[in-house]
C-alpha positions as CSV (number, residue, x, y, z in Angstrom):
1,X,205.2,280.4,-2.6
2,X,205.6,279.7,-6.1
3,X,208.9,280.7,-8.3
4,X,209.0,280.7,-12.1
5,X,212.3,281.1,-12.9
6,X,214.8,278.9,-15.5
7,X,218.0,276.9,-13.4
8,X,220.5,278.2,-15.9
9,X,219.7,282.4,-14.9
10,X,222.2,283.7,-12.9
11,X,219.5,285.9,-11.2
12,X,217.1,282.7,-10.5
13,X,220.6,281.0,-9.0
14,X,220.6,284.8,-6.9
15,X,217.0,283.3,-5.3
16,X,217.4,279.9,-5.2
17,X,220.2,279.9,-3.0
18,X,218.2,282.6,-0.7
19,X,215.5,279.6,-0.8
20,X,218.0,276.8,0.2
21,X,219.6,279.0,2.5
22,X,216.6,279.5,4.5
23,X,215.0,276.5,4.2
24,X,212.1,277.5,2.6
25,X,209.1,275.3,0.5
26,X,208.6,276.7,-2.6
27,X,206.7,275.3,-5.5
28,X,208.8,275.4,-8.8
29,X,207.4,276.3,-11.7
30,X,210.6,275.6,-14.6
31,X,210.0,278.0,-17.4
32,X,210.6,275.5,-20.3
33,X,207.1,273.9,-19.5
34,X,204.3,275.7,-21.2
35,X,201.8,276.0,-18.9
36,X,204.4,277.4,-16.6
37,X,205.4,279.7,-19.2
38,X,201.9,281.1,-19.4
39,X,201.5,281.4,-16.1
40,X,204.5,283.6,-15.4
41,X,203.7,285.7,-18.4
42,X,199.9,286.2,-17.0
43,X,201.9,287.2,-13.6
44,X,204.4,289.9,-15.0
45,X,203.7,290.8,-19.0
46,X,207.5,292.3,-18.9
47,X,209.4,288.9,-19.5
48,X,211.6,288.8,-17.0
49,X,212.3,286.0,-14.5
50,X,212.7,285.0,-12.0
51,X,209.0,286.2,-10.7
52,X,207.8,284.9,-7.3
53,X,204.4,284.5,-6.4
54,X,202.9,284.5,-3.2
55,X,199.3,283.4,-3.2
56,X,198.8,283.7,1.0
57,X,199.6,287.5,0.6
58,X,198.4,288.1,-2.8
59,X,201.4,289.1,-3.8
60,X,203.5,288.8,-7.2
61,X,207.1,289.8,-6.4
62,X,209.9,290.7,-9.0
63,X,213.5,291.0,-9.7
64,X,215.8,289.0,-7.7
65,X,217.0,291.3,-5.1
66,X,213.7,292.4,-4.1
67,X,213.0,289.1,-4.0
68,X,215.5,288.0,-1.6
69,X,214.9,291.0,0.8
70,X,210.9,289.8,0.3
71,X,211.8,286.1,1.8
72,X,213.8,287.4,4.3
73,X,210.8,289.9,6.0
74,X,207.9,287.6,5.2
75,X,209.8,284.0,5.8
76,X,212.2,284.6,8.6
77,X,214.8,281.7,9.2
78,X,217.9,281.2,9.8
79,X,219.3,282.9,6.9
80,X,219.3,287.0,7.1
81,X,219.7,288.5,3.4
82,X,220.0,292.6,5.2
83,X,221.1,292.8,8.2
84,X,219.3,295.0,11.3
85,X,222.3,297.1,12.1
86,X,222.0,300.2,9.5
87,X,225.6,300.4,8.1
88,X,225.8,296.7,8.5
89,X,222.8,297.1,5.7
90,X,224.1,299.5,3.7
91,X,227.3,297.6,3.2
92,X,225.5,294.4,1.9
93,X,223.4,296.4,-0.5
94,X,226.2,298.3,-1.9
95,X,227.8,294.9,-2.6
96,X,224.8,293.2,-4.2
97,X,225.2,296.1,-6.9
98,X,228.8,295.7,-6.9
99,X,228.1,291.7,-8.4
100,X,225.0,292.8,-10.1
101,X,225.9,295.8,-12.1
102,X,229.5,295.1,-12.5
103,X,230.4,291.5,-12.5
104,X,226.6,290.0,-13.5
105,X,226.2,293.1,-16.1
106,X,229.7,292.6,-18.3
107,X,228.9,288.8,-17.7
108,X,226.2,288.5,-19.5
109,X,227.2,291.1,-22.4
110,X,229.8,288.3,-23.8
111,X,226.8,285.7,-23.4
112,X,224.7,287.6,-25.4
113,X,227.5,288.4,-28.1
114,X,228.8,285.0,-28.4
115,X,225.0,284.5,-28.9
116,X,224.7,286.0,-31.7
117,X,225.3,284.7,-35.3
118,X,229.5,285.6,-35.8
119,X,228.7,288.5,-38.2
120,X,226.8,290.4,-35.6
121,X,229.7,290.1,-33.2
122,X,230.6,293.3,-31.7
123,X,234.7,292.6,-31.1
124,X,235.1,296.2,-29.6
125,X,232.2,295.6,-26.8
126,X,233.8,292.6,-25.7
127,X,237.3,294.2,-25.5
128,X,235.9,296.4,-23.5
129,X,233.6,293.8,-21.2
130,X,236.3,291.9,-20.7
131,X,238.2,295.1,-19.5
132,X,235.6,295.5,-16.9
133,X,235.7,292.8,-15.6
134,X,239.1,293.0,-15.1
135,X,238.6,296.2,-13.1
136,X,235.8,294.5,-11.2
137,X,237.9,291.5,-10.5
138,X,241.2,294.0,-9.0
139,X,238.9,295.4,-6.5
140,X,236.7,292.9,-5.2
141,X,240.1,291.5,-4.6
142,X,241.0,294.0,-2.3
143,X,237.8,294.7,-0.8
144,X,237.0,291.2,0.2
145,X,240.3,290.8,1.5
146,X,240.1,290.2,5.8
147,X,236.3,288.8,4.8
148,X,234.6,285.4,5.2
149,X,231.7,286.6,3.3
150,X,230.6,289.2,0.6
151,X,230.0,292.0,3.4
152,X,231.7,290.4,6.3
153,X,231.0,287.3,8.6
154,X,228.0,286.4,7.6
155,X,226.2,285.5,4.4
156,X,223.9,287.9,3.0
157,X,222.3,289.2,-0.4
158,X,225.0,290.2,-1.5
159,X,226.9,286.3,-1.8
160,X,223.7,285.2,-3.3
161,X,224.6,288.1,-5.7
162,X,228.3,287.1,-5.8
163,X,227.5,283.3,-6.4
164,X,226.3,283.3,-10.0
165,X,228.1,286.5,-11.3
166,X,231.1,285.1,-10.0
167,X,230.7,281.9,-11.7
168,X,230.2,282.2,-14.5
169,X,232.4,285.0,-14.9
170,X,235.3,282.9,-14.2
171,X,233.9,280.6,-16.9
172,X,234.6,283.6,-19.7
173,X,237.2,285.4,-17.8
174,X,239.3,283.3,-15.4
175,X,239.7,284.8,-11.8
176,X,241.9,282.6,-9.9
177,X,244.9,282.6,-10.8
178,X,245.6,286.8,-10.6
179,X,243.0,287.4,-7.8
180,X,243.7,284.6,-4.5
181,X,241.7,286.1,-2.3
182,X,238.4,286.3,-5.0
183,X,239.1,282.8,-6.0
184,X,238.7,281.6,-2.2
185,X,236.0,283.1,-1.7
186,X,234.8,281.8,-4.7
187,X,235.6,278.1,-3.9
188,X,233.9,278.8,-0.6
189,X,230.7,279.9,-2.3
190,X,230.9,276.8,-4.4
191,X,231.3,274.4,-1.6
192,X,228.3,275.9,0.2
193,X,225.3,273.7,0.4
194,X,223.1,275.9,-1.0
195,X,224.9,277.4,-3.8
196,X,226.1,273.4,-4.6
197,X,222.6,272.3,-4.9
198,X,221.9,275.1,-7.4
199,X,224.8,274.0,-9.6
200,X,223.8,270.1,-9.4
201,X,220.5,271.1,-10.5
202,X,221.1,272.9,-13.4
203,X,223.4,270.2,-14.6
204,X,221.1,269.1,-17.7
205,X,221.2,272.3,-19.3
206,X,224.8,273.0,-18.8
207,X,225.7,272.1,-22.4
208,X,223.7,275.3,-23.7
209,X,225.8,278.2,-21.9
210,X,228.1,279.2,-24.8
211,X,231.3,278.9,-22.8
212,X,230.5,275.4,-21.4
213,X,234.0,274.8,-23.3
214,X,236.2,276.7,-22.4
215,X,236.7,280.8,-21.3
216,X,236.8,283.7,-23.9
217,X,240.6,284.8,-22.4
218,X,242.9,283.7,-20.0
């Protein structure tokens, strides 16, 4: 299998840690080399990443969820991204769009402001994504509470959603300090193996996320 994906995306961190979870070889193709880059764009003409490609099966998978649910049906291991029991299933896919929509989406709105050059700043949208946040932060704090993992005792799709979200969300937003039980399961997602190695490799381009620095509000 071969990934194209960049190691400061939160939605390539969403697949690498299904990857290290499971044990599985991949080849990785980083997409600040330019063969890779042409590659990827040859694969899937939309511009999005990450994109896996599975040469064995012919297949050119996208968008990291379906991604994640891909590795676990056609490379089972020892990691299960949906579970077999039908409500078990429901539960972890209702929590991947819990981190994706509401943590991941807000997230990445006050990246892409504090992007911008300062006269294109939009002060009301960030008011208002930091709100949200807020929100989502009050009740993944109560659903999460009683639970080892995202969805229960086990880890799933949706931690690997809750991993990057969650991170770097507390980076612009801080999360601990109002919200225990998020912030240990945060330190437990950060401790884990796979979601450690993910943030020890993207260590070289740490300097470029715009809130390396310091968080927007407290």
């Amino acid at each position: 299998m071969i990934l194209y994906y960049h190691p400061l995306s939160s939605y390539c961190w969403k697949v690498l840690i299904a990857f290290y979870e499971n044990g599985t070889p991949f080849t990785p193709r980083v997409l600040e080399d330019e063969a890779a880059l042409a590659e990827w764009q040859a694969l899937w003409p939309l511009g999005k990443f990450p994109v896996l490609h599975d040469p064995v099966r012919g297949a050119t998978i996208a968008e990291a969820s379906i991604i994640v649910e891909y590795l676990g049906r056609h490379e089972p291991g020892t990691f299960r991204p949906i579970p077999v029991d039908g409500d078990a299933a429901i539960e972890v896919r209702l929590m991947d769009r819990l981190f994706d929509n509401y943590v991941m989406g807000p997230m990445q709105a006050l990246v892409a402001d504090r992007l911008r050059p300062e006269e294109a700043r939009d002060p009301r949208g960030v008011t208002a994504n930091v709100a949200a946040l807020r929100s989502i932060y009050a009740l993944l704090e109560d659903r999460l509470a009683g639970r080892s993992w995202a969805a229960g005792d086990h880890l799933s799709l949706a931690d690997c959603a809750a991993a990057p979200s969650l991170y770097y969300a507390d980076r612009i937003v801080p999360l601990r300090a109002d919200h225990p039980v998020l912030g240990a399961y945060l330190n437990r997602l950060e401790t884990r193996p796979s979601f450690a190695r993910v943030l020890c490799e993207m260590q070289p381009w740490w300097q470029n996320f715009p809130f390396a620095d310091g968080p927007l509000a407290s």
